[in-house]
Each structure stands twice: as C-alpha cells, then as structure tokens.
N, C-alpha and C positions, 0 to 999 in steps of 0.2 A: 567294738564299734568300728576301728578300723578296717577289719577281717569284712567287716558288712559294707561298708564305702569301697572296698577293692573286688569285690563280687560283684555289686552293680554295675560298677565302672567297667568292669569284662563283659557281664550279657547283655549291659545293654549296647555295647560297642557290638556282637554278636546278631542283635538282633537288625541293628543297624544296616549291619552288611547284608545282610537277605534283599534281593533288587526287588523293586515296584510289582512285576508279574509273577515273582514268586510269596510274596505278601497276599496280595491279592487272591491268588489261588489258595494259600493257606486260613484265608479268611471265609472261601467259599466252600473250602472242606470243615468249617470246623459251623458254618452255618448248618449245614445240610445236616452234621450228627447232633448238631445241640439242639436244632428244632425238634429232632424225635427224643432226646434226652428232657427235653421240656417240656412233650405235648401237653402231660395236665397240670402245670405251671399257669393259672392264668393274670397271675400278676408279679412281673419281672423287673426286679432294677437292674439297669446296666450302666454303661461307662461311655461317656465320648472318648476316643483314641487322640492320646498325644505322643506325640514325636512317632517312633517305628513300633510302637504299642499294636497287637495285632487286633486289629480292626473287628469288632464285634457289631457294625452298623448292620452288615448283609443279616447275621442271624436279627437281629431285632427288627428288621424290616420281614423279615420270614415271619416269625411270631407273631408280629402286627397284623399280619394278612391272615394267621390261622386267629385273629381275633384275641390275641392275648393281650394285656394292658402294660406297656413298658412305660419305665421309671428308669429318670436320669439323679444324679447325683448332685446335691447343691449344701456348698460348703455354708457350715452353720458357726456363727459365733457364741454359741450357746456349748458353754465345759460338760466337757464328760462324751458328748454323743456330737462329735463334729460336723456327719454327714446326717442331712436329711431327703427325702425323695419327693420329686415332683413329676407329673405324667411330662410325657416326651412327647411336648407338641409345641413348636413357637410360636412365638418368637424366644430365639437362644440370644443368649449375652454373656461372654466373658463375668466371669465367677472371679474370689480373688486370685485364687490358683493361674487367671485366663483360662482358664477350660470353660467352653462353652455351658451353659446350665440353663434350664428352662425361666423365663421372670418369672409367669404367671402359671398358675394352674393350686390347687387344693393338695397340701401334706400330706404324704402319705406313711401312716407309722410303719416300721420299717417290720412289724410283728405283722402286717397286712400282706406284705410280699412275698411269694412261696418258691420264690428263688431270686439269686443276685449274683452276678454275672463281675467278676472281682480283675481288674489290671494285676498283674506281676510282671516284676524284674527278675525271678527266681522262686524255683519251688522244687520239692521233691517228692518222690512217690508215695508218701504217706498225709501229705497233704498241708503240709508244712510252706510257708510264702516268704518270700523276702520282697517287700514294697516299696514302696518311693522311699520311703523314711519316715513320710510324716505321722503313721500312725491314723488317720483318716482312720481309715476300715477298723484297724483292729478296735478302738475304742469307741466306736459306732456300733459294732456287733459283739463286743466282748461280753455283757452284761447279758445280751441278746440270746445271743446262743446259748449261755450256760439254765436260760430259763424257758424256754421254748420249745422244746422236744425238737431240736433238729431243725425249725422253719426261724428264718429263710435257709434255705439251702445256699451254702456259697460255692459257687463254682467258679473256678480260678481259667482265665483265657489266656494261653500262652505259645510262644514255639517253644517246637520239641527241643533245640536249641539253649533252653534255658532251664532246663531242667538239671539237677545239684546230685548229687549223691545223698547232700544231706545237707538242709539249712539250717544255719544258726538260730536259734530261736532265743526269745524272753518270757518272762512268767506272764506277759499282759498280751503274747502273740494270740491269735485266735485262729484254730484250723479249718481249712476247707473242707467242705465233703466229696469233692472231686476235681480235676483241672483236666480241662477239653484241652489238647493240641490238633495239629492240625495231622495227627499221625493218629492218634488214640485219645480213649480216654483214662484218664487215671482216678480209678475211686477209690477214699479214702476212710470216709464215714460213709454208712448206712443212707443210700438216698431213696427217701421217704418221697417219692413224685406221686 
C-alpha cells in the first residue's frame, strides 16, 4: 500500500511538471493516433481530465466529428459496479468525485461500449495501471472483462513519463488492452477494433 502511495505521489508530481504547451501538444498527438486506433469504435467512454491528467477532450471531439457516440463517466452509488455511462452532452455538474459528469441523458451498459478510454497515474508495458486508488475502474470492468470476449476495450491515456517498469498490482486489478502515449502505443491484449 505504501509502495503504491509513493509512486503516485512521484508521477503524478512528474506529470505536473510538463508545462501547458507541452500537455497540449501531447494531447494532440495522442488525439490524432487514437482516432485511427478507434476508427470502428463507434461507442466510446472516456474521462473528463482532472488536475495535469493528459487531456483526452481533443481525441473525443475527433471521434464525435467522425460520428462516433462518446460516453462520460458518472459515479454510481450502487456496490460492486461504481461507474456507470452517460452520453457526453450537457449540461455537466460536478459528480461526488467534483469531476464534471453528464445530469441527463439514458445509461449506457457499459457491455454496449466497444472501447473505454481509462486515466492513470502509472502503467507498464504489459498493460498493468496504477489509479487514483479508488478502484472506480477496476471493479466497474472487473466482472466485465472476464465475461465479454475482450469488449470494451480499455485503453489507458497517459504520458510517456509515467510509464513503470512494472506496477504493483492486486488479484481485483483489471488489465488494459493498450495505453496510447503521446509517443507510442503500447498494446497489451489483443485489440479486437
């Protein structure tokens, strides 16, 4: 546990440091290969960015324009499956988290979505994530995954920056099948697009 608190506390200090026009530009590179890495994706969850989290708004405004249907994040109080999706149209409101979240719009099961676009603090080349902490994700797609042939696809958006040698993991972690940087991409699972 503590090994996993002194890791965050380093990349995300890491990511921090990266200045405004180099974010940016890292968000436009990673736009441009994830849109061709999604073209037959046509319904995608992604993520509002908080704090120096690298911006995944450019690619889901790319996608939106090739007419694919984005899905944001909205924390559920219902055990077992925390996150559930709603189309990404506002009006947005502060969630408990404060993360922006869509009010209104119809559930989306999250086995409907053929890809999902995942924040990390940390990851490594096999497709392994180190997260906020809260376990969101993992026990939202844990069940998910192991029954679904592979859909959604999670794909991990990160700088190159935060990439591990090797993250600690737990038996309830759940892997990615790739993580876009803004340098490459890294695939880990078989992506079935």
């Amino acid at each position: 546990m503590h090994e996993k608190h002194g890791l965050r506390r380093g990349l995300r200090a890491c990511r921090e440091a990266i200045d405004p026009l180099s974010r940016a530009a890292s968000a436009r590179s990673v736009a441009r290969h994830g849109a061709q890495l999604l073209r037959r994706a046509r319904h995608v969850g992604a993520y509002w960015p908080v704090g120096a989290e690298l911006d995944p708004r450019p690619l889901a405004r790319a996608l939106m324009r090739a007419r694919h249907t984005l899905y944001l994040p909205v924390v559920s109080r219902r055990p077992g499956r925390p996150l559930f999706f709603r189309p990404w149209r506002p009006p947005f409101a502060p969630g408990p988290l404060r993360i922006p979240e869509p009010r209104w719009g119809r559930r989306a099961c999250v086995r409907r979505l053929d890809a999902v676009l995942v924040p990390i603090v940390g990851f490594d080349a096999r497709g392994w994530r180190l997260g906020q902490g809260g376990g969101h994700y993992d026990r939202t797609f844990g069940c998910v995954s192991r029954k679904a042939r592979g859909r959604p696809l999670l794909i991990g958006i990160a700088y190159e920056c935060q990439r591990l040698v090797s993250t600690p993991r737990e038996g309830h972690d759940v892997r990615l099948h790739a993580v876009l940087t803004e340098r490459r991409l890294y695939r880990a699972r078989p992506l079935l697009t």
